[in-house]
C-alpha positions as CSV (number, residue, x, y, z in Angstrom):
1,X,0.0,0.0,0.0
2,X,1.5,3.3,-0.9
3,X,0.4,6.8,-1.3
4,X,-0.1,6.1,-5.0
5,X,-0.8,3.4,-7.4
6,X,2.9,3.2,-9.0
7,X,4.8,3.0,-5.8
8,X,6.6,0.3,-4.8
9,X,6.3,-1.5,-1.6
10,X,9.9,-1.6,0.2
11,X,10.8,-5.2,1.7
12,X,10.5,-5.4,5.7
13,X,14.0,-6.4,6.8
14,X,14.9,-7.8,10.3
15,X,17.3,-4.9,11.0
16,X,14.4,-2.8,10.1
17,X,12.7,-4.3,12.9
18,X,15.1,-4.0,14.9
19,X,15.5,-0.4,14.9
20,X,11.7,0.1,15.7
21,X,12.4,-2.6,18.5
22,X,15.4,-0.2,19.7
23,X,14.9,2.6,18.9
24,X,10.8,3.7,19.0
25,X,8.3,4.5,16.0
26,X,9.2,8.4,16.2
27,X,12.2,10.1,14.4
28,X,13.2,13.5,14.5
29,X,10.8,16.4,13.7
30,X,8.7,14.2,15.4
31,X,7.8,12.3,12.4
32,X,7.1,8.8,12.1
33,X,10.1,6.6,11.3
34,X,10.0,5.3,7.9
35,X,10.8,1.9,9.0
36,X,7.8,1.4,11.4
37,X,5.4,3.1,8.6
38,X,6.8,0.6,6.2
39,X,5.8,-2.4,8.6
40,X,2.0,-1.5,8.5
41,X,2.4,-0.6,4.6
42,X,3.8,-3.7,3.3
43,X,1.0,-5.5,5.9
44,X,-1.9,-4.1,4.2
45,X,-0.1,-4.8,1.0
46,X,0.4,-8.3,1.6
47,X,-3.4,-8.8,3.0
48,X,-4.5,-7.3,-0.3
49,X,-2.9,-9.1,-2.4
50,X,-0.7,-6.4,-4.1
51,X,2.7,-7.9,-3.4
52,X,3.8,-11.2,-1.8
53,X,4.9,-12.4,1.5
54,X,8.3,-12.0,0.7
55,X,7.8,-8.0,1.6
56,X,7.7,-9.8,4.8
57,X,10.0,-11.2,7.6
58,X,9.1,-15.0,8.5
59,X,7.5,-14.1,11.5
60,X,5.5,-11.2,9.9
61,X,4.4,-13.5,7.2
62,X,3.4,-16.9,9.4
63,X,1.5,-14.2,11.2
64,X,-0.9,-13.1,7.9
65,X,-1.2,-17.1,7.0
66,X,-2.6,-17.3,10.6
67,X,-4.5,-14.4,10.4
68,X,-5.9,-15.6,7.1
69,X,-6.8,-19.0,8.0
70,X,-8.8,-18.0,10.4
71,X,-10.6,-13.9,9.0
72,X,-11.0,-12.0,6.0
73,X,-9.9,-8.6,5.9
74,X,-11.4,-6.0,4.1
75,X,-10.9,-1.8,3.1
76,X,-14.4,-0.5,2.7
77,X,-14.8,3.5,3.2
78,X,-17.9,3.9,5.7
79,X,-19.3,6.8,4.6
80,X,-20.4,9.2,7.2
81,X,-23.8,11.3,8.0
82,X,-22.7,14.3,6.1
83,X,-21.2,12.3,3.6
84,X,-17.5,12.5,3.9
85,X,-16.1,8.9,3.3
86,X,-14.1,7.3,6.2
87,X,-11.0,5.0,5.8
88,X,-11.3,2.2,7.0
89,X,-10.2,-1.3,7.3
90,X,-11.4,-4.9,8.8
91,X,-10.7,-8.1,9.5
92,X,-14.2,-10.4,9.7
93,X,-13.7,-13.8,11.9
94,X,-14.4,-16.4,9.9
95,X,-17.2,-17.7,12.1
96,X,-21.4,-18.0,12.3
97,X,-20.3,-17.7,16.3
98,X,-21.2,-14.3,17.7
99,X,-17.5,-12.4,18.7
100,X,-16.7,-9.0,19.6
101,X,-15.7,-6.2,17.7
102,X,-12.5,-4.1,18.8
103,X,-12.9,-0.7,16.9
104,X,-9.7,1.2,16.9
105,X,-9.6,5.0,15.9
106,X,-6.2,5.8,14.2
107,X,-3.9,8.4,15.9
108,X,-3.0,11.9,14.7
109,X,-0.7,10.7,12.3
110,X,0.0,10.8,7.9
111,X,-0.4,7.4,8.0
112,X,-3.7,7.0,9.3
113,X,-4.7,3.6,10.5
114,X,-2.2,1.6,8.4
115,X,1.1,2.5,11.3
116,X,-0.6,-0.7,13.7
117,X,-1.6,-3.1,11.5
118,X,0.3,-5.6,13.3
119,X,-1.8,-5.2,16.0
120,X,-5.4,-5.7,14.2
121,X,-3.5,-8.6,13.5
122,X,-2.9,-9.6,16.5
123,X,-6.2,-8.5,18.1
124,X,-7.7,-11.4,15.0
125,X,-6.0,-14.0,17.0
126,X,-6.8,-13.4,20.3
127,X,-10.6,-13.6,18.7
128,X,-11.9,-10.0,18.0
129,X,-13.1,-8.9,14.8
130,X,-11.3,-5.5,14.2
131,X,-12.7,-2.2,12.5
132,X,-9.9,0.4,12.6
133,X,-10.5,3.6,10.9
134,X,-8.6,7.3,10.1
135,X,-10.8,9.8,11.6
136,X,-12.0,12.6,9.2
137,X,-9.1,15.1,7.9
138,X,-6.8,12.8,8.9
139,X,-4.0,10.9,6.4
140,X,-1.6,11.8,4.1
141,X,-2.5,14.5,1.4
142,X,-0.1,15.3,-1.5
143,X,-0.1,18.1,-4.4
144,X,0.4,17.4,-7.8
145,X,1.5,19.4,-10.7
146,X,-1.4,21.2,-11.6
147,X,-2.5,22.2,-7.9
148,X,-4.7,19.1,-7.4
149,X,-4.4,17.1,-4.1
150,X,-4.6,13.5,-3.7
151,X,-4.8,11.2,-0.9
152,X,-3.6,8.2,0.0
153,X,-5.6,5.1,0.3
154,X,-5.6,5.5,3.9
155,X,-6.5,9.4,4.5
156,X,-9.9,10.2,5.1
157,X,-12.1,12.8,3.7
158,X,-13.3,15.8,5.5
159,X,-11.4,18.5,8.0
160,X,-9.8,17.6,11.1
161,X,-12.5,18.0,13.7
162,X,-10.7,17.7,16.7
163,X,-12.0,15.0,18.7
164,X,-14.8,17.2,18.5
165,X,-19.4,16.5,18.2
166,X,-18.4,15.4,14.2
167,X,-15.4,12.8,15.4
168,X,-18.8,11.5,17.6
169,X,-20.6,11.2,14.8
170,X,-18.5,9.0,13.0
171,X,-17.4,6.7,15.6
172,X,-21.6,6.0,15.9
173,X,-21.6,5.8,12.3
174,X,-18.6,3.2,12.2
175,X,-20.4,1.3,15.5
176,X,-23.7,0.7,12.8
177,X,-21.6,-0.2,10.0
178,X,-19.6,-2.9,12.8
179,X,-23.0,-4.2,13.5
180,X,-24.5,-4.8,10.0
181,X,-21.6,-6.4,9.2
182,X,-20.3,-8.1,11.7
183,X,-23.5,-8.8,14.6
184,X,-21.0,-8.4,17.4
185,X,-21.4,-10.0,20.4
186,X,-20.0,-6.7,22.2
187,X,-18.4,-3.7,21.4
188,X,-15.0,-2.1,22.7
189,X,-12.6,0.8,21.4
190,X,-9.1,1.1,21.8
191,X,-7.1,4.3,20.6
192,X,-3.8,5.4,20.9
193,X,-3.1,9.1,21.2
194,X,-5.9,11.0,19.1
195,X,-7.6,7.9,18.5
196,X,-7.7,6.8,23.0
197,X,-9.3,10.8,23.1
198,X,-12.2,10.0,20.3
199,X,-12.8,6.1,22.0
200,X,-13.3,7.5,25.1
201,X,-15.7,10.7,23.3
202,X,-17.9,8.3,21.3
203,X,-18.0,6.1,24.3
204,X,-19.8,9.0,26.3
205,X,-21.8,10.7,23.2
206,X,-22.7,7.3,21.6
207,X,-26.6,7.8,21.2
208,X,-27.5,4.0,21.6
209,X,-24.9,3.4,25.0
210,X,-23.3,0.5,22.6
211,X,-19.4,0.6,23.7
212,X,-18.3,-1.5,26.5
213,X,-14.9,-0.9,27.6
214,X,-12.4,1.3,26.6
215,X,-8.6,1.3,26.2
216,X,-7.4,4.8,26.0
217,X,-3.2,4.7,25.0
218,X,-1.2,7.7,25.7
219,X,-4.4,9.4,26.3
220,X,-5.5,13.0,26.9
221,X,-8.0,14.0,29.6
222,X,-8.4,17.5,29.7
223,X,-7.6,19.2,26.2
224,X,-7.9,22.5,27.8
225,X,-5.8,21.9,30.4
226,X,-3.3,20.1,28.1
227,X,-2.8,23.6,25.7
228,X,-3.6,26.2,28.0
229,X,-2.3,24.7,31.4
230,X,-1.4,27.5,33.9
231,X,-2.4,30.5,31.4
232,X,0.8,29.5,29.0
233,X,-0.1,28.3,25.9
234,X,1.6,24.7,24.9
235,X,2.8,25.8,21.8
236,X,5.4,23.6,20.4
237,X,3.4,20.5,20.9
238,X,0.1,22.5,19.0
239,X,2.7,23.2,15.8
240,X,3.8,19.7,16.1
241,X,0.1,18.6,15.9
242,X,-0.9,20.6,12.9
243,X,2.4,19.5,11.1
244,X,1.3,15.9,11.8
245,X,-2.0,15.5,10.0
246,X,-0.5,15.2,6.6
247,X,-1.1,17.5,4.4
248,X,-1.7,21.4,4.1
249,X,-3.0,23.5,7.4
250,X,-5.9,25.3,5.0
251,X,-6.7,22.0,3.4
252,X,-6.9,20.1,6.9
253,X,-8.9,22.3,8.9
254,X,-12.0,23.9,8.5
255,X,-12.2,27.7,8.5
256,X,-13.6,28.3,12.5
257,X,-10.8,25.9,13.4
258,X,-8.5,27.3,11.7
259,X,-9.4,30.8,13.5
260,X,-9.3,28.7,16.9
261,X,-5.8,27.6,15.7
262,X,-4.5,31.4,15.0
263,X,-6.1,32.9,18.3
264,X,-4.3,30.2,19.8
265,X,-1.2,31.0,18.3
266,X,-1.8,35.1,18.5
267,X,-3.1,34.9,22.4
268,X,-6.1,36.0,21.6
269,X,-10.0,35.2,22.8
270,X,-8.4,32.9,24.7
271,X,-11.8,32.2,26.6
272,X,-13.2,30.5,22.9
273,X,-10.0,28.6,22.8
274,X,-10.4,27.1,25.9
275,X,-14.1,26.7,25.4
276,X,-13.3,24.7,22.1
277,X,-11.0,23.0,23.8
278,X,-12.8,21.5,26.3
279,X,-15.6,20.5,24.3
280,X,-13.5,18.0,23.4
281,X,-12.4,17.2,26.3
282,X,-13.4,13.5,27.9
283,X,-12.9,14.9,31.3
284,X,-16.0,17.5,30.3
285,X,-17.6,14.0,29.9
286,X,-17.1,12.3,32.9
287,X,-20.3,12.1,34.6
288,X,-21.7,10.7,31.5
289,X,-18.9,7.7,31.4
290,X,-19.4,7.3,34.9
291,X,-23.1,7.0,34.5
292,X,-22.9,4.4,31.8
293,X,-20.3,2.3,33.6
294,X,-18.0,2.0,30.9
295,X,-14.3,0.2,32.4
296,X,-11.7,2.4,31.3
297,X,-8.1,1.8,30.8
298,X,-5.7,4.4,30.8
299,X,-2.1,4.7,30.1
300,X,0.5,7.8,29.8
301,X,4.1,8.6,30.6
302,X,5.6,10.8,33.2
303,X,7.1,13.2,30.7
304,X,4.5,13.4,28.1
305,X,4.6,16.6,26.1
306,X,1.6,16.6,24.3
307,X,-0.7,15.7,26.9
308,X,1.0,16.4,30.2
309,X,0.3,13.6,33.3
310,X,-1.4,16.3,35.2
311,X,-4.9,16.7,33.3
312,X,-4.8,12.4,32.7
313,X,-4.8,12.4,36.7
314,X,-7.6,14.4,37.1
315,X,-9.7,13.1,34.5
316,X,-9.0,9.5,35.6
317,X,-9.7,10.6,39.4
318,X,-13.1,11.7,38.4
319,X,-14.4,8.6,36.4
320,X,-16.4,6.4,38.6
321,X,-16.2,3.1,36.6
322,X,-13.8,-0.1,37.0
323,X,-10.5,1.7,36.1
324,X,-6.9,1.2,35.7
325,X,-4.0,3.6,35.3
326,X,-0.4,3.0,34.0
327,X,2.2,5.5,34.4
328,X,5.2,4.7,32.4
329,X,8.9,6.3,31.9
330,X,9.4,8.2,28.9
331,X,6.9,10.6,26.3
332,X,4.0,9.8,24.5
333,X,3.6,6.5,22.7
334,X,7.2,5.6,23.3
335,X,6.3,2.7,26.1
336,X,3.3,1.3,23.5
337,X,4.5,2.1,20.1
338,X,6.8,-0.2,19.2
339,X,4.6,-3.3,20.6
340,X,1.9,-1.8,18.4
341,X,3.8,-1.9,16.1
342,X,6.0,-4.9,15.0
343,X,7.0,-7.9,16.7
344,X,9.0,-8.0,19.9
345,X,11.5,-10.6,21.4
346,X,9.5,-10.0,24.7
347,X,6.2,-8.8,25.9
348,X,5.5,-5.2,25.4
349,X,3.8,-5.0,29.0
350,X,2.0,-1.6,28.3
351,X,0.2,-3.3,25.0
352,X,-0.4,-6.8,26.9
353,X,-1.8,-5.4,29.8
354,X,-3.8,-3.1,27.7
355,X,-4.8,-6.2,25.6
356,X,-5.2,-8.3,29.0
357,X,-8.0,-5.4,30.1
358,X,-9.7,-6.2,27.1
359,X,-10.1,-9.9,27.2
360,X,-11.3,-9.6,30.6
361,X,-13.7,-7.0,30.0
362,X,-14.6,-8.1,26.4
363,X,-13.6,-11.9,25.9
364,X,-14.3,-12.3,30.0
365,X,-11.2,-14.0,30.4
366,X,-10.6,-15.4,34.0
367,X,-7.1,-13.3,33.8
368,X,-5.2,-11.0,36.5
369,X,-7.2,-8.1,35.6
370,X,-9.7,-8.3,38.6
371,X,-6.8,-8.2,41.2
372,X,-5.3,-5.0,39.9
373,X,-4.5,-2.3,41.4
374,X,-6.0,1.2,40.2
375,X,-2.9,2.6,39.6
376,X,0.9,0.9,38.6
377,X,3.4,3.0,38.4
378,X,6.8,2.8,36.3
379,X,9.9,4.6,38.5
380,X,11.9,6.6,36.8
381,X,14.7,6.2,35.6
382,X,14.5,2.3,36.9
383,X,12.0,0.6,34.4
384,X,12.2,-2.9,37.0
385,X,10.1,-0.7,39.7
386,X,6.6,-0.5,39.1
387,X,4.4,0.5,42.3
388,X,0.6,-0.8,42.6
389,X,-1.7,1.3,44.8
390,X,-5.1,1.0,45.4
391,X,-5.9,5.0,44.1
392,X,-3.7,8.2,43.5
393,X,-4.8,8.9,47.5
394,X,-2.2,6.1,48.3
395,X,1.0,7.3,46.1
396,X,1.6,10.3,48.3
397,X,2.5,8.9,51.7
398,X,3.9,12.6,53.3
399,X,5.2,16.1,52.2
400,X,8.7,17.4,52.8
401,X,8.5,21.1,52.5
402,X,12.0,22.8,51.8
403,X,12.2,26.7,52.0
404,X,14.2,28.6,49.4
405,X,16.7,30.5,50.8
406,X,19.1,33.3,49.7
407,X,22.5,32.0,47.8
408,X,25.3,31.8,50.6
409,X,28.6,33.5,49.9
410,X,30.6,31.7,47.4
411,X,27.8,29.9,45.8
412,X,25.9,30.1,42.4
413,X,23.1,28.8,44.2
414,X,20.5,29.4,46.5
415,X,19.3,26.7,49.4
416,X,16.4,24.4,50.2
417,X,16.3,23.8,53.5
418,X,13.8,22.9,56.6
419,X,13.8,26.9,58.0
420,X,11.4,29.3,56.3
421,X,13.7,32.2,55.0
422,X,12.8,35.5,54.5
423,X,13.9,39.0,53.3
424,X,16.4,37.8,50.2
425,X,15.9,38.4,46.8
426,X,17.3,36.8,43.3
427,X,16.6,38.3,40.0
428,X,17.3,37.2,36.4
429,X,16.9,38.3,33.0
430,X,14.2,36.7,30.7
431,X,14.1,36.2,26.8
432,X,17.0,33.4,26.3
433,X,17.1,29.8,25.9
434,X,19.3,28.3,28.7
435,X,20.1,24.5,29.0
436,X,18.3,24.0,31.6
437,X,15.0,23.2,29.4
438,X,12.2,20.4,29.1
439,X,13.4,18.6,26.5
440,X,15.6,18.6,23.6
441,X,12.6,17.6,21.6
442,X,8.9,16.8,21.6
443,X,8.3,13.1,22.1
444,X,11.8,12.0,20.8
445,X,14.1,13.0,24.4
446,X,11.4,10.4,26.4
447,X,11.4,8.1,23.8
448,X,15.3,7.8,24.9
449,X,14.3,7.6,28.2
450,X,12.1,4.7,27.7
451,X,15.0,2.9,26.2
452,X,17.2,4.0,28.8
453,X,18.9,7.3,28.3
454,X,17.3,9.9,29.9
455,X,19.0,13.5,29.2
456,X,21.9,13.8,31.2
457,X,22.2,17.9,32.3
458,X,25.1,19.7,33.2
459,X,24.1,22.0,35.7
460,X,27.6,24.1,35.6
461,X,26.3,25.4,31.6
462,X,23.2,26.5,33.7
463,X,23.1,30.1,33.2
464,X,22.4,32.1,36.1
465,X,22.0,35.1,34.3
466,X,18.7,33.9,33.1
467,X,17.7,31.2,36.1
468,X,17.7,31.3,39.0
469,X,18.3,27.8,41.6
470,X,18.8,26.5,44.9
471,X,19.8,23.0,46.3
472,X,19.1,21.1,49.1
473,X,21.3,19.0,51.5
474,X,22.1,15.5,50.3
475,X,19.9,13.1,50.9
476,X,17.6,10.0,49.9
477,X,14.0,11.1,48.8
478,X,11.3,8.5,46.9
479,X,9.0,12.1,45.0
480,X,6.1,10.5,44.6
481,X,2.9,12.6,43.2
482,X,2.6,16.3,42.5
483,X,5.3,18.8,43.7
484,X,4.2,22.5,44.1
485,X,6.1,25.7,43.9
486,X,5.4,28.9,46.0
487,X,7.2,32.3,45.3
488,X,6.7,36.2,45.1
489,X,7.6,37.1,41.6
490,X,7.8,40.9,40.4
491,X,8.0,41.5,36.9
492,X,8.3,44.9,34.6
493,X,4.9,44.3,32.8
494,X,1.3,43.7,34.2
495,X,2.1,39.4,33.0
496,X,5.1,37.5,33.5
497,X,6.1,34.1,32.7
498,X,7.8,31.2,34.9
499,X,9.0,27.8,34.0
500,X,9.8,25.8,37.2
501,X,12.0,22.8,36.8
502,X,12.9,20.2,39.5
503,X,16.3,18.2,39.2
504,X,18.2,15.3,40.6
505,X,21.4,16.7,41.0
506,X,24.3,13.8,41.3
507,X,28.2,15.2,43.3
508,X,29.6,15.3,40.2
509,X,27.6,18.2,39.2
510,X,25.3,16.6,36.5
511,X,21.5,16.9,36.4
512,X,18.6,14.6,35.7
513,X,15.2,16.2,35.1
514,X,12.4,14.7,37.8
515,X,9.4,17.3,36.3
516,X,8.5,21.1,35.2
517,X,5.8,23.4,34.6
518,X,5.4,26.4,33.3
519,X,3.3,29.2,34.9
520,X,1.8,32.8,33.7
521,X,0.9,35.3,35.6
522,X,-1.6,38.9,35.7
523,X,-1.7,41.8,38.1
524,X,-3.3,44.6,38.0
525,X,-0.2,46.7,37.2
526,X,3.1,46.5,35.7
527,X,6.2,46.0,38.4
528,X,3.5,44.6,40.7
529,X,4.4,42.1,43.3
530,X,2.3,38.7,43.2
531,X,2.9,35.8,45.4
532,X,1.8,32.7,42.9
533,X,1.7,29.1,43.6
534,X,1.2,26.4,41.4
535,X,2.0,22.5,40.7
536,X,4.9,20.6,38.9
537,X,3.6,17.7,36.8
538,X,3.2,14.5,39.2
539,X,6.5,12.2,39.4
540,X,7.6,8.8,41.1
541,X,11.3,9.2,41.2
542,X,14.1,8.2,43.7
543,X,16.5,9.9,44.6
544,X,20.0,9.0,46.1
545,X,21.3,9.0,49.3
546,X,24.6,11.4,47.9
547,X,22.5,13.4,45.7
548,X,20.1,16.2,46.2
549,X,17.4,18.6,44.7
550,X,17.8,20.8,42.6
551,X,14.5,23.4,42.1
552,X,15.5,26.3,39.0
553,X,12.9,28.8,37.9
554,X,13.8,30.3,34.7
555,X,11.5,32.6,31.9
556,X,11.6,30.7,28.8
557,X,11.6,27.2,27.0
558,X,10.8,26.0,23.8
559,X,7.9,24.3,24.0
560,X,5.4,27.1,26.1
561,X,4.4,30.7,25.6
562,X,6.3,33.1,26.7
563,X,4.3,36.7,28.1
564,X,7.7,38.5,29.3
565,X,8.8,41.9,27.9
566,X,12.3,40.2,26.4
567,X,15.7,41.3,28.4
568,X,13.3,42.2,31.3
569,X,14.3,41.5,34.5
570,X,12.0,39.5,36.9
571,X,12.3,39.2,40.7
572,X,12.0,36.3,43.1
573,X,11.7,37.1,46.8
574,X,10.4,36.0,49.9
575,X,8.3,37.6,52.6
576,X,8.0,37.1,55.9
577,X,4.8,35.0,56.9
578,X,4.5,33.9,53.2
579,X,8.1,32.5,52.9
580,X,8.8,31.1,49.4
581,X,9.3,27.2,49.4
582,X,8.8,23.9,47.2
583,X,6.2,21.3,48.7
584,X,8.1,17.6,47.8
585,X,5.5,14.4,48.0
586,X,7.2,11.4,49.1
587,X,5.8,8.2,49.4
């Protein structure tokens, strides 16, 4: 399967494989890597008949003879209420026996719903008929000479709604199509990224109350809260978004979105933004899930940088239904994407357990599932640890509040320590980069820490001339939950911006990022004084006996908003009776 009728299909090799295996389904950009897109592709070609199984690896092709023994697949385009024809493909069971359906919504991604076609593969053998679909606007669409478009087979027609009321639409459309053709025995959705956002919407909007669990991968909760957390707009990951549906911004979206997408971009009618935004926003939904029972799996990583942990948390604390949380090392779909992907030499645990949730709920399998915890939590940066607790109540066992104090003689730095501190004052200049920052890229610096090299900082190329940090005393610490930052901040103009970042920092001087957050905000007049408060993104991370914490507050990184004049000066101080201090969770 290609983007057109003339191109090849390039043969999967092993080392191919192997690079997805070692190295994650996202490449620079972020873009997909070619060789994971060129699994699905020569797949689909092989199932339809367009080339033969020597595109494949043995394993890859034993797995279509299996697959074809026992189902049919099929590429119908399921053509929605307004008319705008969905992508689609299935693969039919080849049984009179009633079986359940697993519909899978495709991510946010050129490639539509062809990147996991090992896994509707997989899903076929475990006994599911499969439906998976590109939502509308989604899919790769090229120019020609002549200033036509075309799409691949793949891409579906229509704009990019968003997740939003048409994205419900269609997943009820696709639910009647799954029922003419295949009488179900039950109906579940699992999505990855965009596609885990629109399961769990047409889970909650479905008219007829027809979807039965849901497995929501990398998911978001709150889309407001995910773009506009804090009053500082998420930026990098919005351009990376719009870069990612493949093809042209005024082709892809719709003329009101597209005006949603410049406000965002300008800062302006911010209040519609965030309106939008939660519209299509599960979390909005919750009540509704909750009433209809519907067991939800969720899974997301610590530091995810399109939908940050914070707003899945929330979301997931306010659904009243059998639930189950994983919290994994790395950035989104770095834990799941390569097991959705090809095959592994070992389980992928975040797709088994996702698949395990399923034949429990779906299949009802007497499996594990029913002595889970609520929450499992990956450690970071030790992927052996993984913590079970009964609810997000139980990871935070105590708090260990540390008091910022003024930088001693001699020292770049300020302290943490156990005595509230008063009376000092640090300031630094905003407007520049420093290396003290997020990430070196959207999605691509966790994918390394998934596969064991997180960023390694250098705190001495910190520069203090735009930060501004202080350390605590040595000594062992298990951060487990939500840290929160309390400071007065003065700035020139009536809105500043701060970007809070917390460190472990080892003796030899070098730096390993535990969380951020960024944080803007208004007084009533410029140069006014404001004493602000607000929380880091939730972490389980422990920290060594010899090493200590490192809290820096700068004015700028790449991936956020930035409201400060540039070369202003901002102020950090502490008053008595409101003394400025980080609240650490332990547990």
């Amino acid at each position: 399967m290609s983007t057109s009728e003339g191109d090849a299909v390039i043969p999967v090799t092993a080392d191919e494989l192997a690079q997805v295996s070692t190295s994650g389904i996202w490449a620079s950009g972020p873009s997909v890597a070619p060789a994971a897109a060129g699994v699905g592709e020569a797949l689909v070609a092989v199932l339809q008949g367009t080339t033969d199984r020597q595109a494949l690896t043995p394993d890859l092709g034993q797995l279509v003879t299996e697959v074809q023994r026992i189902a049919t697949p099929d590429f119908p385009r399921i053509t929605a209420h307004d008319g705008i024809k969905l992508s689609a493909h299935t693969v039919k069971l080849n049984t009179d026996e009633p079986r359940p359906v697993v519909i899978v919504p495709s991510g946010w991604t050129p490639f539509g719903w062809v990147l996991f076609e090992y896994t509707y593969l997989q899903l076929a053998k475990r006994g599911y008929h499969v439906l998976a679909y590109t939502p509308r606007g989604i899919g790769t669409t090229v120019q020609i000479p002549g200033g036509a478009f075309v799409d691949a087979p793949w891409t579906s027609g229509g704009t990019v709604d968003v997740g939003g009321p048409l994205d419900w639409a269609d997943g009820s459309t696709v639910i009647d199509y799954a029922q003419q053709y295949f009488h179900p025995s039950r109906i579940a959705f699992l999505g990855e990224s965009y596609g885990s956002g629109i399961s769990q919407l047409v889970a909650a909007h479905d008219p007829a109350d027809r979807v039965e669990t849901v497995v929501a991968l990398s998911t978001w909760g709150n889309l407001a809260t995910a773009l506009l957390g804090n009053d500082t707009r998420h930026l990098a990951a919005v351009e990376a978004l719009v870069a990612f549906t493949g093809g042209p911004e005024e082709r892809k979206f719709d003329t009101a979105t597209r005006k949603i997408l410049q406000d965002f971009r300008d800062g302006a009618d911010l209040d519609a933004v965030r309106a939008w935004a939660e519209e299509r926003s599960p979390q909005t939904y919750a009540d509704r899930t909750s009433a209809r029972g519907i067991p939800t799996f969720y899974s997301n990583t610590w530091h995810e940088t399109l939908f940050p942990v914070n707003e899945v948390l929330d979301t997931f604390n306010s659904l009243d239904v059998p639930k189950h949380l994983n919290l994994w090392i790395g950035d989104h779909a770095a834990p799941e994407g390569a097991g959705l992907t090809i095959p592994l030499s070992g389980p992928n645990l975040p797709v088994a357990e996702a698949f395990a949730w399923l034949d429990h709920h779906i299949l009802q399998a007497q499996n594990e599932v029913p002595g889970w915890s609520q929450i499992t939590s990956q450690v970071m940066f030790a992927p052996a640890v993984r913590e079970a607790r009964a609810g997000w109540e139980e990871v935070t066992t105590g708090t260990e509040k540390l008091y910022l104090g003024a930088t001693p003689s001699g020292s770049q730095d300020g302290t943490l320590g156990t005595d509230p501190a008063a009376g000092w004052k640090v300031s630094f200049t905003t407007g520049n980069l420093t290396e003290a920052t997020a990430v070196d890229g959207l999605m691509t610096t966790g994918q390394e820490e998934w596969k064991g090299n997180p960023k390694v900082y250098v705190t001495g190329k910190f520069d203090r001339r735009y930060l501004a940090t202080w350390v605590s005393s040595a000594g062992a610490r298990r951060v487990r939950g939500v840290p929160r930052v309390h400071l007065t901040v003065t700035g020139v103009a009536d809105r500043s911006t701060l970007v809070a970042y917390l460190f472990d920092l080892a003796p030899d001087g070098t730096a390993r990022i535990i969380t951020h957050e960024p944080y803007t905000l208004t007084t009533d007049a410029p140069g006014q004084a404001a004493t602000v408060a607000w929380d880091l993104q939730a972490a389980a991370y422990d920290i060594g006996p010899d090493h200590r914490v490192m809290l820096v507050v700068g004015a700028k990184d790449q991936l956020y908003s930035d409201a400060n004049p540039a070369y202003s000066t901002l102020q950090i101080t502490s008053t008595a009776g409101s003394e400025a201090h980080l609240d650490l969770p332990l547990g």
